[in-house]
N, C-alpha and C positions, 0 to 999 in steps of 0.2 A: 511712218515707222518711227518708234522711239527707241532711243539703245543709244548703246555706246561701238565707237570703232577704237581697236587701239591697234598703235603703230609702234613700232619695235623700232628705237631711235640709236644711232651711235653716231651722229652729226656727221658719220659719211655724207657722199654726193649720192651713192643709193639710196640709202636710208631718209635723204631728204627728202630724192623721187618719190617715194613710197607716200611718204608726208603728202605732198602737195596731190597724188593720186588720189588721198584719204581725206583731203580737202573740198576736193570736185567731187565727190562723192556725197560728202557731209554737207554740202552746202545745199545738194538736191534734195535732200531725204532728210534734215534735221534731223541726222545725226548728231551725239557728242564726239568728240576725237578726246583720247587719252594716252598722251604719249609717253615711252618707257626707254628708259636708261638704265641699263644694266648694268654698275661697277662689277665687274667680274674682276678687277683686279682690287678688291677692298681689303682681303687678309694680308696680300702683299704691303699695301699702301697703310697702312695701321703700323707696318714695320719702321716702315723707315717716314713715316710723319709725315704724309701727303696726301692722304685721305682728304680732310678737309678742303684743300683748294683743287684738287681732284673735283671734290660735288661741290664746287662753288662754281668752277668752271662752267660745270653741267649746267646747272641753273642760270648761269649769266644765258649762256645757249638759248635753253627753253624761253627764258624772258625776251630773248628778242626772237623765236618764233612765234610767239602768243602776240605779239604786236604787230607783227608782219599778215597774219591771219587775221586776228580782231577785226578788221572792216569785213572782213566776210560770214564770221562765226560768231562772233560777238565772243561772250562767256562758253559758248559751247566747244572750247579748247585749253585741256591742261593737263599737267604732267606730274608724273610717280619716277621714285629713283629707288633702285631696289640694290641690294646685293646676291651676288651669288654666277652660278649660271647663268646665262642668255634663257636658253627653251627652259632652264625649268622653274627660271622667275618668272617668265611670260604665264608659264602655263597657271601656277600659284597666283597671278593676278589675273587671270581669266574664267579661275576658279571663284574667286572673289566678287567681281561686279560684274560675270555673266553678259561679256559685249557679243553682240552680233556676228562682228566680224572681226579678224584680225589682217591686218596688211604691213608684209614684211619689204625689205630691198632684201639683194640677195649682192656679195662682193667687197661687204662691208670691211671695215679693216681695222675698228677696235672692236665697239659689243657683237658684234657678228664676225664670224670665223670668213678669213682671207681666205680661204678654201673651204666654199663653203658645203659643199657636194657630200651628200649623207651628213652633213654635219647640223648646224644651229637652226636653219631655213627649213631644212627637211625633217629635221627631227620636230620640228616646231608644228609642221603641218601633218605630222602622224599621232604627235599626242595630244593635240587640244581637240576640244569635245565642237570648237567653236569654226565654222569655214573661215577658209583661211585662202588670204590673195598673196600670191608674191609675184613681186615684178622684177625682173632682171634692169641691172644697170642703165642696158641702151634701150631701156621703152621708154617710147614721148609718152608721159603722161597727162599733157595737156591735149593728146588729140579726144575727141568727143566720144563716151559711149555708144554707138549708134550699131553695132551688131559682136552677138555674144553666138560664139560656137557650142552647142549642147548634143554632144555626142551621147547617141541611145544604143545600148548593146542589149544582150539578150539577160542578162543578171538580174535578180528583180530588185537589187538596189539602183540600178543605176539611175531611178528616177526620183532617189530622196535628193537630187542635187536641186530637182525642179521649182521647190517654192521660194527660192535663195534668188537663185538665176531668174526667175522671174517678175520679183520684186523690184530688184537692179532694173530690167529694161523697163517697166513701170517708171517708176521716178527720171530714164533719162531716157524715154522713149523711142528706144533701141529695139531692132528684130531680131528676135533669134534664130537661129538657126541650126533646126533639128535635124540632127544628121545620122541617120538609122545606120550602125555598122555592121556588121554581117562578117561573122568570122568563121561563117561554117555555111553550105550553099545546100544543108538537111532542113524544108519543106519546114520538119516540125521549127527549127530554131528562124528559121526566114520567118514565119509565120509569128512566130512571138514577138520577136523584135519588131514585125508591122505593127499588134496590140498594144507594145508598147506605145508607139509612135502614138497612134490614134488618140493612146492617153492622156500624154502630153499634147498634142493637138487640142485635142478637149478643154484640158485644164488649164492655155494658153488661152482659147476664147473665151471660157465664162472670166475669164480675168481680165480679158479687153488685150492683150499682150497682141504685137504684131511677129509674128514668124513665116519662114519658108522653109517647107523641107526635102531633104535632100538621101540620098543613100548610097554607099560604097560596099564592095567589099574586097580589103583588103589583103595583099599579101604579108605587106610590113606595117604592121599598125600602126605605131607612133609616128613611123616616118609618112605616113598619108593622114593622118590624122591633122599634122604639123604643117603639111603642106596646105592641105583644106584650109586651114585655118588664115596661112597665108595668101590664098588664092581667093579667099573673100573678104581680106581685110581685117580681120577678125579685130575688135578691140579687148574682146577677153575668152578664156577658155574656160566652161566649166566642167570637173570631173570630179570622180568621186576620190577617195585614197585608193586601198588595195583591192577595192573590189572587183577591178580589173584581173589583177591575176588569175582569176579563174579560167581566163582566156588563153584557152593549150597553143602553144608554139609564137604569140605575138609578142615578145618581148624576150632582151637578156637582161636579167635583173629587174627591177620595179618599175613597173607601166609608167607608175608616178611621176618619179625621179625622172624618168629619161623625158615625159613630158614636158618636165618644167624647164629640164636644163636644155631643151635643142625648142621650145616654141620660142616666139616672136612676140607674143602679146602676151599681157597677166597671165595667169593661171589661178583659177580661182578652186579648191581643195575641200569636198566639203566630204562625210564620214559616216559609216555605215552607223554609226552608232547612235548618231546623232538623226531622230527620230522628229521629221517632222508632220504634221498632221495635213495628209493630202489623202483625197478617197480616193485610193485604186487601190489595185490588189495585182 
C-alpha cells in the first residue's frame, strides 16, 4: 500500500493515542504519517501577539515526535500546521494529498472539541471522502491487530467498507469477522443479506484474508452489535457512515454516532460515496 495516513494532532493524551495507533499501522503497511495541528485559536492569537510562540510551541512538539518515531518510520513522518477549524482544515487537507486514511483521538481538549459528541470527531467522519478511524481515549492501542468486526446488513452499501477492512487484516494478518445482521426475519431480506455474506466470503479468499462467520438478529442494534464486538475481542469496527439509517426502528438518532461513542475498540468510518472498485453487485 502506498499513501499517506493523517492524524489529527492537539498533543492531548488522545490525540497522541491516536499517533502511536497511526504508527503500528504505518510501520506495517509503509504508509506515510502526516500529522495536523489546527490553531483554531489564530485570529484570536494575532490579537494580542502570540501567535507566533503559539506555532513555535507547536513545532517544538512535532520535532520531538518525528524523533521519538524516526527509528521506526524513518522520513515516512511529518507535520502541517493549519489555521481555522479543526474538521474543516482536516477535510481541506485531505482534499489536497488524498490520504488513505484518516485517524482521529476523540476527548481532545485544545484542537479537538472537550465535548466532542456531534462535534469535531464526528463531523470529521461525515465530511471526508477518506475512511476515517477514531479511537476513544481508553483504547490500548498497542494491543495487536489480530481481529476486525465487519458487520453485513441487507443495504447494498454495506459492503463498500470491504476493500479498506480487508487490506488492514492483510498487512497485520488479522481475521475478520463477518457478521450477517438481520433486521427483519422477511425470507426475501434473510436471503439477501446471506448473498451478501457469500460475497464477502468470496472476495475474503481470492484475497488470501482469514475470516469466520457469524450471524444475529437483533432487537437493539447498536447495543448487540457493541457487545459482539466485545465478546470477540474485537480490535477494530468496520462500518459504513449513514447508510445504516435505512434500518426502520434500530436506532435513536445516528447508527454512527451512537456506535462510536458506546464501542470499546476503534471504529473505523468508511462512506457511501466513497467508491471503491470491488465486482459485486
Amino acid at each position: 500500500m502506498n499513501g499517506k495516513i493523517v492524524v489529527g494532532i492537539d498533543f492531548s493524551e488522545c490525540s497522541l493515542n491516536a499517533l502511536a495507533h497511526a504508527v503500528n499501522l504505518a510501520e506495517k503497511s509503509n504508509l506515510e504519517i502526516v500529522m495536523v495541528w489546527v490553531n483554531k485559536f489564530s485570529e484570536e492569537c494575532v490579537l494580542n501577539h502570540n501567535c507566533e510562540l503559539l506555532v513555535s510551541g507547536a513545532k517544538t512538539l512535532f520535532s520531538e515526535l518525528i524523533e521519538k518515531y524516526k527509528p521506526v518510520l524513518g522520513d515516512r513522518i511529518s507535520y502541517v500546521i493549519r489555521d481555522g477549524r479543526v474538521y474543516e482544515s482536516i477535510n481541506e487537507l485531505c482534499e489536497e494529498i488524498k490520504p488513505l486514511l484518516v485517524i482521529i483521538g476523540t476527548h481532545g481538549i485544545s484542537g479537538f472539541s472537550e465535548k466532542w459528541l456531534g462535534s469535531n470527531a464526528y463531523r470529521m467522519s461525515l465530511m471526508l471522502e477518506t475512511p476515517v478511524i477514531i479511537i476513544r481515549n481508553v483504547i490500548d492501542v498497542q494491543k495487536p491487530l489480530t481481529k476486525i468486526l465487519l458487520p453485513i446488513d441487507s443495504t447494498v452499501e454495506t459492503r463498500q467498507k470491504l476493500p479498506m477492512t480487508a487490506k488492514l487484516a492483510q498487512y497485520f494478518d488479522a481475521t475478520i469477522h463477518v457478521l450477517a445482521v438481520h433486521t427483519s426475519t422477511l425470507d426475501d431480506i434473510v436471503n439477501k443479506v446471506k448473498s451478501y455474506v457469500n460475497q464477502v466470503v468470496e472476495y475474503l479468499e481470492d484475497k488470501n484474508v482469514k475470516y469466520v462467520t457469524d450471524e444475529i438478529y437483533p432487537r437493539d442494534l447498536v447495543k448487540e452489535i457493541v457487545d459482539y464486538a466485545e465478546k470477540i475481542d474485537a480490535n477494530l469496527l468496520s462500518i459504513m457512515d449513514e447508510q445504516e439509517m435505512s434500518l426502520k426502528n434500530a436506532f435513536e438518532g445516528s447508527y454512527t454516532l451512537q456506535l462510536v461513542t458506546k464501542s470499546e475498540c476503534p471504529v473505523m468510518i468508511s462512506h457511501m460515496k466513497q467508491m471503491f472498485s470491488l465486482s459485486i453487485k
